[in-house]
PAMITOR-608388 format. One record per residue (C-alpha): residue in three letters; chain; residue number from 1; y, x, z. Coordinates in steps of 0.5 Angstrom, whole numbers, plus 500, padded with zeros to 3 digits. Last residue first. Layout:
BEGIN
<rec><rest>ALA</rest><kette>A</kette><nr>NUM</nr><v>Y</v><u>X</u><w>Z</w></rec>
...
//
This chain:
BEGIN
<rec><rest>UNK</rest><kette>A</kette><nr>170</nr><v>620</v><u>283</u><w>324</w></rec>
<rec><rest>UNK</rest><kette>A</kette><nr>169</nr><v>619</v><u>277</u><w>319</w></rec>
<rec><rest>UNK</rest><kette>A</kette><nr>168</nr><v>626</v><u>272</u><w>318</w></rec>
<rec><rest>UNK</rest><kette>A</kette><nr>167</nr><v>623</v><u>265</u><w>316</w></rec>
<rec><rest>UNK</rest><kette>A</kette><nr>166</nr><v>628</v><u>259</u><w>315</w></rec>
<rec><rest>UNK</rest><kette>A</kette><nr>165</nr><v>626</v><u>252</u><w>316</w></rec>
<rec><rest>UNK</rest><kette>A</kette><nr>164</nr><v>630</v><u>247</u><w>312</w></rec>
<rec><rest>UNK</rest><kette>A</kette><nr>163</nr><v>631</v><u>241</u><w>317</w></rec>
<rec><rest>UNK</rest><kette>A</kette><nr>162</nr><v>629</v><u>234</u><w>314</w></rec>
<rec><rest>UNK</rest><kette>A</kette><nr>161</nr><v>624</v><u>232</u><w>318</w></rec>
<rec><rest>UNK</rest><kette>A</kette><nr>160</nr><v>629</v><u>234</u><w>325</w></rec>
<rec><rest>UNK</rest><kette>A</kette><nr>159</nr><v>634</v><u>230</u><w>321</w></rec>
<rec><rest>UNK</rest><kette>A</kette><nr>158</nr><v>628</v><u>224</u><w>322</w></rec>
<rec><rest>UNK</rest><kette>A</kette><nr>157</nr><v>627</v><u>226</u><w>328</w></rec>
<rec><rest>UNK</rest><kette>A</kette><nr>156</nr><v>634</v><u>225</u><w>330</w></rec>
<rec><rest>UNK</rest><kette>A</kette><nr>155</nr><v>635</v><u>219</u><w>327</w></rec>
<rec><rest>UNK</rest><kette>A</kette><nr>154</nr><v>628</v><u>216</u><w>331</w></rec>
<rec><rest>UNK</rest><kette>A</kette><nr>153</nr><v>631</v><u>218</u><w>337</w></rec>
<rec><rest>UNK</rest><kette>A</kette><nr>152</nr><v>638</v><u>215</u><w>337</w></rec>
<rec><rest>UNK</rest><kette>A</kette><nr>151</nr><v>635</v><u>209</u><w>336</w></rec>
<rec><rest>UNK</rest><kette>A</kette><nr>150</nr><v>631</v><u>209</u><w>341</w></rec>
<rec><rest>UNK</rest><kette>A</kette><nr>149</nr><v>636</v><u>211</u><w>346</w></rec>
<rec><rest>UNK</rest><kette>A</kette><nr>148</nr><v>639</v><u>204</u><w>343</w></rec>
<rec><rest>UNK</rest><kette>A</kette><nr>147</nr><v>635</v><u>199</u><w>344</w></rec>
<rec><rest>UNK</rest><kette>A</kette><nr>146</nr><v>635</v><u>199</u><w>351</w></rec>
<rec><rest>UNK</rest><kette>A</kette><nr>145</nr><v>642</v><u>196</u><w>352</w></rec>
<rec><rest>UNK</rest><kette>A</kette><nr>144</nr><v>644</v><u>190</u><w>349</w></rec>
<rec><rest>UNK</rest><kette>A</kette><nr>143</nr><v>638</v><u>186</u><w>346</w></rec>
<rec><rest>UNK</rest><kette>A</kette><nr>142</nr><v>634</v><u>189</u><w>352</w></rec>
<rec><rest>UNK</rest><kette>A</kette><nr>141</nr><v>639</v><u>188</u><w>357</w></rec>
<rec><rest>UNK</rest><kette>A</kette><nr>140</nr><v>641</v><u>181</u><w>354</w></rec>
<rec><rest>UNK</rest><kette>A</kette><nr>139</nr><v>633</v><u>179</u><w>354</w></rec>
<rec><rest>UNK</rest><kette>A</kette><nr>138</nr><v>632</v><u>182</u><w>362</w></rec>
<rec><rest>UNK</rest><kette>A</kette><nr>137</nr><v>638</v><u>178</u><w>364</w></rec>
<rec><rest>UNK</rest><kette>A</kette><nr>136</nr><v>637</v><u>171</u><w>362</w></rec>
<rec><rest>UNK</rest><kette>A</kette><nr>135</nr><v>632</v><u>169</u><w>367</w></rec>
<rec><rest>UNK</rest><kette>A</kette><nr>134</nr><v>638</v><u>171</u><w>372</w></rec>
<rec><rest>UNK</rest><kette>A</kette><nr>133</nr><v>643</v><u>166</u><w>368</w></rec>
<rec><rest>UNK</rest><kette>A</kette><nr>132</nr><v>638</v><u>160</u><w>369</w></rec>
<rec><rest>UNK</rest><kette>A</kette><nr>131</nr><v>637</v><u>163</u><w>377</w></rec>
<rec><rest>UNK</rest><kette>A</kette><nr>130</nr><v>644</v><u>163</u><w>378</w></rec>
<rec><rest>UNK</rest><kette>A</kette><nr>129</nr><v>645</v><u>155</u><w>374</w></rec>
<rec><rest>UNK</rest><kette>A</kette><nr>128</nr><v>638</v><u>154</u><w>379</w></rec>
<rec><rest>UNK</rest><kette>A</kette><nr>127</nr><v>642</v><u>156</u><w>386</w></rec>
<rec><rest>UNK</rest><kette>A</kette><nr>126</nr><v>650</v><u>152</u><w>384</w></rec>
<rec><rest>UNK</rest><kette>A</kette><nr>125</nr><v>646</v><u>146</u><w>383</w></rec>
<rec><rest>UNK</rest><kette>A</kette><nr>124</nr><v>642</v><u>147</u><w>390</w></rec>
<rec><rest>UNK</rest><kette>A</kette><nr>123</nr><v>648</v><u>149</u><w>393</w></rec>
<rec><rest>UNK</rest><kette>A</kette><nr>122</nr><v>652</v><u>143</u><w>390</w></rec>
<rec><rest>UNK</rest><kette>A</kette><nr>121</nr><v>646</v><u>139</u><w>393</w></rec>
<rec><rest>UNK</rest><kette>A</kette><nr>120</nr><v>646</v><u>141</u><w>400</w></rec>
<rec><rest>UNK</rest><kette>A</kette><nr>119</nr><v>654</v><u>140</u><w>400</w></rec>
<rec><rest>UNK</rest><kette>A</kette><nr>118</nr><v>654</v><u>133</u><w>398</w></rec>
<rec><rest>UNK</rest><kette>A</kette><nr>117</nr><v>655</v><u>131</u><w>391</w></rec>
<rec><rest>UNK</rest><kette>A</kette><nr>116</nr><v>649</v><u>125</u><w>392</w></rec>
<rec><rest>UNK</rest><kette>A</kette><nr>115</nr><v>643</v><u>129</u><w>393</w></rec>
<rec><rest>UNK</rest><kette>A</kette><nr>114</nr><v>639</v><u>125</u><w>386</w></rec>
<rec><rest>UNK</rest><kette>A</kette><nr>113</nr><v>645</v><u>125</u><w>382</w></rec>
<rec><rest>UNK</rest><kette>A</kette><nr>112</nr><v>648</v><u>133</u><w>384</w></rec>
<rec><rest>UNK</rest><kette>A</kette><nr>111</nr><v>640</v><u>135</u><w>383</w></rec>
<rec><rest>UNK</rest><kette>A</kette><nr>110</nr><v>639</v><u>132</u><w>377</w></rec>
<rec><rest>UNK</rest><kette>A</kette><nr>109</nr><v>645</v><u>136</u><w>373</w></rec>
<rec><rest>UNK</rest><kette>A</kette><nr>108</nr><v>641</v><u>142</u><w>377</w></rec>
<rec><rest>UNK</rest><kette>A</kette><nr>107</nr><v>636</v><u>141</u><w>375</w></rec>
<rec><rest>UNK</rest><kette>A</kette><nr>106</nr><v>639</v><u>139</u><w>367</w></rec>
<rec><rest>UNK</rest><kette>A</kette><nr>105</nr><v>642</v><u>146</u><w>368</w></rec>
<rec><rest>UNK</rest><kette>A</kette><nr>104</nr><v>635</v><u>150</u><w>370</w></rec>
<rec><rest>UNK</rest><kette>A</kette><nr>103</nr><v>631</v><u>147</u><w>364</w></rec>
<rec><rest>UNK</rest><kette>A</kette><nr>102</nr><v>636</v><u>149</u><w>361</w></rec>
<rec><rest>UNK</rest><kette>A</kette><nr>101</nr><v>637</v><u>155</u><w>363</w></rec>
<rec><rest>UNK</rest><kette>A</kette><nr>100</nr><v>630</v><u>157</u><w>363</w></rec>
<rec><rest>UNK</rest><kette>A</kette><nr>99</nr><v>628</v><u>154</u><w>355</w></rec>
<rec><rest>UNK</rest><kette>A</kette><nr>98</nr><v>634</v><u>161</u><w>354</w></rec>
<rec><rest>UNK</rest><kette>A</kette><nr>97</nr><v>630</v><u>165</u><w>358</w></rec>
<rec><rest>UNK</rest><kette>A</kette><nr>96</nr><v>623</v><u>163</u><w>355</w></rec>
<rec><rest>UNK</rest><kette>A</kette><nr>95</nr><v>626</v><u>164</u><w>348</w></rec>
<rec><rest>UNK</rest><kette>A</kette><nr>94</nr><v>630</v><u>171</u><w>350</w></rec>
<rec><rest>UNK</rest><kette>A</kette><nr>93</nr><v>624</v><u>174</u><w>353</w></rec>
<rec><rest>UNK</rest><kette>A</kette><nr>92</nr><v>621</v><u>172</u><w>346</w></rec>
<rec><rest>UNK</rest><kette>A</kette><nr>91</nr><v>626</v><u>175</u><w>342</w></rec>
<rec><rest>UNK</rest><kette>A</kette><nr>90</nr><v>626</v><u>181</u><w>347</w></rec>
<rec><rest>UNK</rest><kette>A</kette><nr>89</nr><v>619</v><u>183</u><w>346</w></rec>
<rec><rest>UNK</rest><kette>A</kette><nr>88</nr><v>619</v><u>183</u><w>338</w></rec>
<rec><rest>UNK</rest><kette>A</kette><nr>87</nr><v>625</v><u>187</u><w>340</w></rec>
<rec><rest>UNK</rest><kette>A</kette><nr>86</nr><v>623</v><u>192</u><w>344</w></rec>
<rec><rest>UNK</rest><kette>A</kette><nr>85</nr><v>616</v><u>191</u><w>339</w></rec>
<rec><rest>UNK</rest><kette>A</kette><nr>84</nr><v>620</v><u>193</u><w>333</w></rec>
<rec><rest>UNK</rest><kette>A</kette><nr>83</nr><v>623</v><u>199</u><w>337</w></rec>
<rec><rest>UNK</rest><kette>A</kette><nr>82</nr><v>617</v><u>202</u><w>340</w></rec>
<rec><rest>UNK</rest><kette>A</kette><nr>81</nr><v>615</v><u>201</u><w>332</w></rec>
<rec><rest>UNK</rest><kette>A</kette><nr>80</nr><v>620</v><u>205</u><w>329</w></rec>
<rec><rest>UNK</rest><kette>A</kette><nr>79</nr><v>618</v><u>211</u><w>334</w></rec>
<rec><rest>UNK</rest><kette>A</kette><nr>78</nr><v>613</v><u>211</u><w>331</w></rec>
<rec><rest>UNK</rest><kette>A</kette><nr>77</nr><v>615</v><u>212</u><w>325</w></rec>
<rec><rest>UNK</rest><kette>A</kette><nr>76</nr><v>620</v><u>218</u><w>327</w></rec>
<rec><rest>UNK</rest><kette>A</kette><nr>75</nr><v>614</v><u>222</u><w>331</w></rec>
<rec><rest>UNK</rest><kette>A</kette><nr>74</nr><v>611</v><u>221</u><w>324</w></rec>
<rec><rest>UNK</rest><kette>A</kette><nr>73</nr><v>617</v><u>224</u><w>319</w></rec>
<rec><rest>UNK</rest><kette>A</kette><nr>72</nr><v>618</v><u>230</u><w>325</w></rec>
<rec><rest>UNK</rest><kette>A</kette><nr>71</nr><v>610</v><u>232</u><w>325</w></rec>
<rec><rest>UNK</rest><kette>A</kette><nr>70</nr><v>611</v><u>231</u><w>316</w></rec>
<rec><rest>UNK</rest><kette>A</kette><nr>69</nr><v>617</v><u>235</u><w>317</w></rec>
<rec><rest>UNK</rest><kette>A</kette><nr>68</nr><v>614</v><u>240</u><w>321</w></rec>
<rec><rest>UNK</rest><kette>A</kette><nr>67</nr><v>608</v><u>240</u><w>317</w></rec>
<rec><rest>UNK</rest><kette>A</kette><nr>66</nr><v>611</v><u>240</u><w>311</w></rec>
<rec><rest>UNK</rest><kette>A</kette><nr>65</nr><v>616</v><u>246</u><w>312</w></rec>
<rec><rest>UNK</rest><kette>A</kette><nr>64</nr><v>610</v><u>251</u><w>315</w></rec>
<rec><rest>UNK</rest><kette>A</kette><nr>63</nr><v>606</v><u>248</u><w>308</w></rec>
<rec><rest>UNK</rest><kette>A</kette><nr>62</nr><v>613</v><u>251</u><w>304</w></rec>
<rec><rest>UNK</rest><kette>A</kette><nr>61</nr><v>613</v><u>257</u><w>308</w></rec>
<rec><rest>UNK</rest><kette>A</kette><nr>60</nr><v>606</v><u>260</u><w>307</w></rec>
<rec><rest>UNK</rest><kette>A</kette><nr>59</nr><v>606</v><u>264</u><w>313</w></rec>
<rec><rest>UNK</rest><kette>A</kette><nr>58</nr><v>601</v><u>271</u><w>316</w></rec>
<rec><rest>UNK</rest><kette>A</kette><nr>57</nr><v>604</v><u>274</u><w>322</w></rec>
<rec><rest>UNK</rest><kette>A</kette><nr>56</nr><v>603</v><u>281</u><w>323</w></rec>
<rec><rest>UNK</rest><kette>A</kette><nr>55</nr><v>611</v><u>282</u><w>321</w></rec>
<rec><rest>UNK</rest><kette>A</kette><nr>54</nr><v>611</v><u>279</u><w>328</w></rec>
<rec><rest>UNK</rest><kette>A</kette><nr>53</nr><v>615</v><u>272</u><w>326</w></rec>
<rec><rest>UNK</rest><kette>A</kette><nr>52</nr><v>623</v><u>269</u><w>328</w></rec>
<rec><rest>UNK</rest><kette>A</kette><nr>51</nr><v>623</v><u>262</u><w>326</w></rec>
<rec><rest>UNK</rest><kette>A</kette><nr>50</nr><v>629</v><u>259</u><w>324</w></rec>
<rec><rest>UNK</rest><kette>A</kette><nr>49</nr><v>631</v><u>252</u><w>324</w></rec>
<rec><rest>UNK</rest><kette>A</kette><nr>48</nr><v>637</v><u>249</u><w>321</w></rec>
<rec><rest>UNK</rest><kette>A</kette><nr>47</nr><v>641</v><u>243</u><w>323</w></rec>
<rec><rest>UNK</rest><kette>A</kette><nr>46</nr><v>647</v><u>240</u><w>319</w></rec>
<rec><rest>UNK</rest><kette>A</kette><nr>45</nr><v>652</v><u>237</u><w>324</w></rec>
<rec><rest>UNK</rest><kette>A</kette><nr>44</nr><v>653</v><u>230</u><w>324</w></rec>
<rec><rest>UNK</rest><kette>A</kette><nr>43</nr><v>651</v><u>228</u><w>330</w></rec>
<rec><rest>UNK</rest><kette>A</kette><nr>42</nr><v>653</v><u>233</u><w>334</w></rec>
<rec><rest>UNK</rest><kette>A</kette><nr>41</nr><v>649</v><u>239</u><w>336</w></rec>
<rec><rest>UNK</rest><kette>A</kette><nr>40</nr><v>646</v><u>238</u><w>343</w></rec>
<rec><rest>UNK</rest><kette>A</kette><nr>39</nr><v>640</v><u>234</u><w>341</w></rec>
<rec><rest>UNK</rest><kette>A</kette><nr>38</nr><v>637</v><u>239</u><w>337</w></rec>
<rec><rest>UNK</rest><kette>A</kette><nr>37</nr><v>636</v><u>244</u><w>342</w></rec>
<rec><rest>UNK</rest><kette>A</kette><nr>36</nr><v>632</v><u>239</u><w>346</w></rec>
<rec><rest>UNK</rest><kette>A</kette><nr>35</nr><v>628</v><u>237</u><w>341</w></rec>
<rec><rest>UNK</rest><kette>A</kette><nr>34</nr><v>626</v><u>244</u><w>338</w></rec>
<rec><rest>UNK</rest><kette>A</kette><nr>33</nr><v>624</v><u>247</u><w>345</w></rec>
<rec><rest>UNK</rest><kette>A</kette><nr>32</nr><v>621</v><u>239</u><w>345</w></rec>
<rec><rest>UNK</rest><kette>A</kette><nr>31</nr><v>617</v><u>239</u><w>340</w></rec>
<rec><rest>UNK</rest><kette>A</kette><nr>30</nr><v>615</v><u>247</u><w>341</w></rec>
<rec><rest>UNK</rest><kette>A</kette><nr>29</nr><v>612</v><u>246</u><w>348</w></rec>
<rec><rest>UNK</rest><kette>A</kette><nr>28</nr><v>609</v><u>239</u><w>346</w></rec>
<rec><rest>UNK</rest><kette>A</kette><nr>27</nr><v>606</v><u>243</u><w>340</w></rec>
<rec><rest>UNK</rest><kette>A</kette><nr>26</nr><v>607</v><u>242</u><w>333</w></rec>
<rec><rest>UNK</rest><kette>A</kette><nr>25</nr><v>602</v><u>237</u><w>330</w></rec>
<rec><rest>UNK</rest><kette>A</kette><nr>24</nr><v>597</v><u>237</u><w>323</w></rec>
<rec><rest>UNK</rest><kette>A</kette><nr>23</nr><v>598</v><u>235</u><w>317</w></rec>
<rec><rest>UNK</rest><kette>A</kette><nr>22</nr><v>601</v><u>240</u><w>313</w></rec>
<rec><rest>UNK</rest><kette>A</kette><nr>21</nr><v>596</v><u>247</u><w>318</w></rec>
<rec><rest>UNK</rest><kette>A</kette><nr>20</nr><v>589</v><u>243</u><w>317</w></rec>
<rec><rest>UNK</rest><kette>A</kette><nr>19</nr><v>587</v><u>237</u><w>321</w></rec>
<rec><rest>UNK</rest><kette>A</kette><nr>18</nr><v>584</v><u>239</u><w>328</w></rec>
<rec><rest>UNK</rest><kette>A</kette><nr>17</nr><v>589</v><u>238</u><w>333</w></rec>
<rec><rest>UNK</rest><kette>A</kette><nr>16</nr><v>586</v><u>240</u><w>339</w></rec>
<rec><rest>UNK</rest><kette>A</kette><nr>15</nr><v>590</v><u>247</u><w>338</w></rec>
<rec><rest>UNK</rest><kette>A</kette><nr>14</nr><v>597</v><u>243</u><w>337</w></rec>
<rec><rest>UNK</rest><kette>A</kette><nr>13</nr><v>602</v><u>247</u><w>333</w></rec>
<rec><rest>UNK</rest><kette>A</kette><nr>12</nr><v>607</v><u>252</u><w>334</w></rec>
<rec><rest>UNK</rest><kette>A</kette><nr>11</nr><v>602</v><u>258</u><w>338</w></rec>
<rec><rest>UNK</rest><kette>A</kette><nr>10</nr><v>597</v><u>258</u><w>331</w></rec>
<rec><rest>UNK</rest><kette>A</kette><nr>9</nr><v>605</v><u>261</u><w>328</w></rec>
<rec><rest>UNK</rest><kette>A</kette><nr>8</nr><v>603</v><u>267</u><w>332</w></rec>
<rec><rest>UNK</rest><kette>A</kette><nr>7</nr><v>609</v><u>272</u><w>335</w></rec>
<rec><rest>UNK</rest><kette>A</kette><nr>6</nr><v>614</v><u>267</u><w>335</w></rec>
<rec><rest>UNK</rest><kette>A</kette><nr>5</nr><v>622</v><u>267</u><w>336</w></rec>
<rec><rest>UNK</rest><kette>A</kette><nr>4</nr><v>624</v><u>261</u><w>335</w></rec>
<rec><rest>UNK</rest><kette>A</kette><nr>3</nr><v>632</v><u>260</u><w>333</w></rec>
<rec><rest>UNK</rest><kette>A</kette><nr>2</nr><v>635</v><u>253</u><w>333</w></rec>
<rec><rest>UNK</rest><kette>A</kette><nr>1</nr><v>641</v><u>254</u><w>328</w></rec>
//
């Protein structure tokens, strides 16, 4: 459970924000409090919000549960769209890195023919062959390693969309 203690609910949400309470943004503090704490539980462990309020504090709790889980249901599309454009990214790093390979392989083909297999040409085979792998490592990294950390972010956002929010009034 992720427990806030909040002495007015107006603190929780982003005052420049000018849109009505379902529609409208949690702070940058309250976002990441919550983010933070919800990245220590285990991927499958069930997440529950509670919200500690002054007995002053006036609530409606099915808006305050949409609008936390309309800010998490955004934070997780865009999200989405950080990964669709990596890879959008990666698959034409890909094609100008494999069009480099080639392009350096048939180099280096026709520099063993034109230096006649002599050292100067095997360096400069074996030097094109390293920089047609080298064009290559921005896509394989982006393929293989960025898109991770983001798609691990967009399903924690969306379980923090999903989270139920309970309200205990002191």
């Amino acid at each position: 459970m992720i427990e806030l203690k909040v002495e007015n609910l107006a603190l929780l949400f982003d005052p420049l924000d000018p849109f009505p309470l379902p529609t409208r943004d949690l702070s940058r503090a309250a976002e990441e409090f919550i983010v933070g704490w919800a990245r220590e539980f285990p991927a499958k462990a069930p997440i529950r919000l509670m919200l500690h309020l002054t007995a002053q504090a006036s609530y409606d709790l099915p808006e305050l549960q949409s609008a936390f889980s309309n800010h998490f249901s955004q934070k997780a599309r865009s999200v989405s769209g950080d990964i669709s454009e990596l890879y959008r990214v990666g698959r034409t790093s890909l094609m100008i890195g494999l069009a480099m390979l080639v392009a350096c392989v048939l180099g280096a083909q026709g520099a063993a023919v034109l230096l006649d297999e002599g050292p100067a040409a095997r360096i400069f085979s074996e030097g094109l062959i390293i920089l047609g792998w080298v064009a290559n490592w921005r896509p394989l990294e982006i393929f293989l390693y960025d898109g991770w950390p983001l798609v691990r972010r967009r399903r924690l956002y969306q379980r923090l969309s999903e989270v139920p929010i309970e309200v205990c009034v002191s």
